[in-house]
C-alpha positions in Angstrom: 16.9 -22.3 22.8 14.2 -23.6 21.0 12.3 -20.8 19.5 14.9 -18.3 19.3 15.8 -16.3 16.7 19.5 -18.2 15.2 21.2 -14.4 15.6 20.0 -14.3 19.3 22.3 -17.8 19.7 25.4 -16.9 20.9 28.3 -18.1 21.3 30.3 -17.6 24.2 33.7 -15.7 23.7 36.1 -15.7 27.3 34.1 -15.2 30.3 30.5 -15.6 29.4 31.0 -13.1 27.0 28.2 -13.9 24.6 28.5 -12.5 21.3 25.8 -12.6 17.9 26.2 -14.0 14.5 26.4 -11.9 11.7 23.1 -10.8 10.0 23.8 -8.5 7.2 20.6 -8.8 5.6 17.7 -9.9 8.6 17.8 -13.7 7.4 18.7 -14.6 11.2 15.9 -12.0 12.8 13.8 -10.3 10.4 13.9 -9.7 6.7 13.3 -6.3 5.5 13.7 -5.2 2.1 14.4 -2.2 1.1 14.1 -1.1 5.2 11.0 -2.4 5.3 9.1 -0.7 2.8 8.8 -4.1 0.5 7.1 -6.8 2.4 8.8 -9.8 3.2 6.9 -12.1 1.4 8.8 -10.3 -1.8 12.0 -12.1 -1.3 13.5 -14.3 -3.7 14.6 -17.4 -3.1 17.8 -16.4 -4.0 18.0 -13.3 -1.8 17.1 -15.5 1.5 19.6 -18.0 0.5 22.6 -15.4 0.3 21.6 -13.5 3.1 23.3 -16.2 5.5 26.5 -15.5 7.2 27.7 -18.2 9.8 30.7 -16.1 11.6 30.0 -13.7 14.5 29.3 -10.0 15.1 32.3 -7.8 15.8 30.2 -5.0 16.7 26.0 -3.9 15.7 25.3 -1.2 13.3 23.0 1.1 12.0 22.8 2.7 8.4 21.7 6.4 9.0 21.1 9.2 6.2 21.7 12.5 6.3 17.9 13.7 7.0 18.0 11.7 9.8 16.1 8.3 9.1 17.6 5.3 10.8 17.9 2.1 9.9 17.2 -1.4 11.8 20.5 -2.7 14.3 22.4 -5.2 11.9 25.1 -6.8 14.1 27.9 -7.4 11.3 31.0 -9.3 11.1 34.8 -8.2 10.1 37.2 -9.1 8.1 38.6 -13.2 8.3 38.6 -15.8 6.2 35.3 -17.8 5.4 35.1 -21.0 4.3 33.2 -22.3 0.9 31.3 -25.0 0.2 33.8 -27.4 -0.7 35.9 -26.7 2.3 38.1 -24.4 0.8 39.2 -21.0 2.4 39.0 -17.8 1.1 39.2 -13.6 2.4 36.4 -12.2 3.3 36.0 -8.3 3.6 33.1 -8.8 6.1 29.7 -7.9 6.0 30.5 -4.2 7.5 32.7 -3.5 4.4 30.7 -5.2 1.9 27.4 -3.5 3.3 29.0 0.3 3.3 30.4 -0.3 -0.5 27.6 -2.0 -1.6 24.2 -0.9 -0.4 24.7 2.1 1.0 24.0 4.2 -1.6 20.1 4.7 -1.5 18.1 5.9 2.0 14.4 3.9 1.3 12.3 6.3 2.9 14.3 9.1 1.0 13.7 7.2 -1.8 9.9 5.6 -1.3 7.8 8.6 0.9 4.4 7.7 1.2 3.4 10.2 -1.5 5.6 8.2 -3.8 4.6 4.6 -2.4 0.5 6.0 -3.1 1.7 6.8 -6.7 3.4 3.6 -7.2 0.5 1.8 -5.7 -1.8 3.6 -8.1 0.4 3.2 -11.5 0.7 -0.5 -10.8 -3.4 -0.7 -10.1 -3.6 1.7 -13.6 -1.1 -1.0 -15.2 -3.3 -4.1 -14.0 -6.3 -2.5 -14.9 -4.7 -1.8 -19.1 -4.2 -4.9 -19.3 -7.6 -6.3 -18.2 -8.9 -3.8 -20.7 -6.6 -4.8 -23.2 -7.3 -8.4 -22.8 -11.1 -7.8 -22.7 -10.8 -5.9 -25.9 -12.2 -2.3 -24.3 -9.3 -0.2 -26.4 -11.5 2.8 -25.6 -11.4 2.0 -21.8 -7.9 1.1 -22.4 -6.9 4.5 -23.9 -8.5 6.1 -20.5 -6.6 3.7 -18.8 -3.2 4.8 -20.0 -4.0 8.9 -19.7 -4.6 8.4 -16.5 -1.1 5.6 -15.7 0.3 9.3 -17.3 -1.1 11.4 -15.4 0.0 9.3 -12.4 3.6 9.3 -13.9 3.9 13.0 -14.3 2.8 13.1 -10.6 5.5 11.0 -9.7 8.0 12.9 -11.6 7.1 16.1 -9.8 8.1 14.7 -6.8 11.5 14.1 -7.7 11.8 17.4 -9.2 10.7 19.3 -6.4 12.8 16.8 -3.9 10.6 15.1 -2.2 11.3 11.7 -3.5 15.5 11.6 -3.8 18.5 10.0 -3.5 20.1 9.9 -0.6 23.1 8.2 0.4 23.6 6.3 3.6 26.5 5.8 6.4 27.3 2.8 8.7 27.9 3.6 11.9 28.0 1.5 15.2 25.6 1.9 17.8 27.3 -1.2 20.2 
């Protein structure tokens, strides 16, 4: 199976049964932080390296908020015990527990429209752009510069207070 994704590779369970691994957070298919909104290239080393989990799927899920986005099919693992990296074995909640505790309490696109992913796209451009100025010694420009990363931030704020850009909890539910 050269080629395909490790989370595609199987492993057989009974009669040709074939069941997943676990991939909580895309490592096995497809990162996506933040569902997607982030691009991949974003990930720390450390993020990639504890997104692994080497025990299978009991069932696929999807994290869905209550205005109606969807998030990407995870197939997640149980409870069991996992083993460490000195060979020593320990409970482990699984990732469908873990997951629903953890990370479930903020919906991305309910968090990050595209009004507010413009705004934040802008106010980091403005932020870059003080700092040249600042660098370049233009404290005029600068001053311009930092009315406007204002303006930008007031903009931003309206849309929280007017509900477009909220928090908005999510629930795991399986789709297998």
């Amino acid at each position: 199976m050269t080629g395909a994704p490790r989370a595609l590779a199987a492993s057989p369970i009974g009669l040709g049964i074939m069941r997943q691994r676990c991939d909580p957070y895309g490592r096995e298919s497809r990162i996506q932080l933040e569902g997607g909104i982030h691009p991949e290239s974003r990930a720390s080393a450390t993020a990639l390296a504890i997104g692994f989990c080497p025990r299978p799927a009991e069932a696929v899920y999807r994290m869905i908020c209550r205005c109606g986005h969807r998030g990407q099919r995870m197939p997640l693992c149980g409870p069991g015990l996992v083993q460490d990296a000195r060979g020593e074995w320990y409970p482990h909640p699984g990732h469908v527990a873990s997951i629903q505790r953890r990370q479930a309490g903020l919906c991305p696109p309910c968090a990050h429209p595209p009004a507010a992913r413009e705004l934040e796209e802008a106010m980091q451009a403005r932020m870059t752009d003080i700092a040249r100025a600042q660098a370049a010694g233009l404290l005029v420009a600068r001053a311009k510069l930092v009315d406007a990363l204002d303006q930008l931030r007031e903009q931003m704020t309206e849309l929280a207070e007017r509900g477009i850009v909220h928090r908005c909890p999510l629930v795991l539910i399986e789709v297998s």
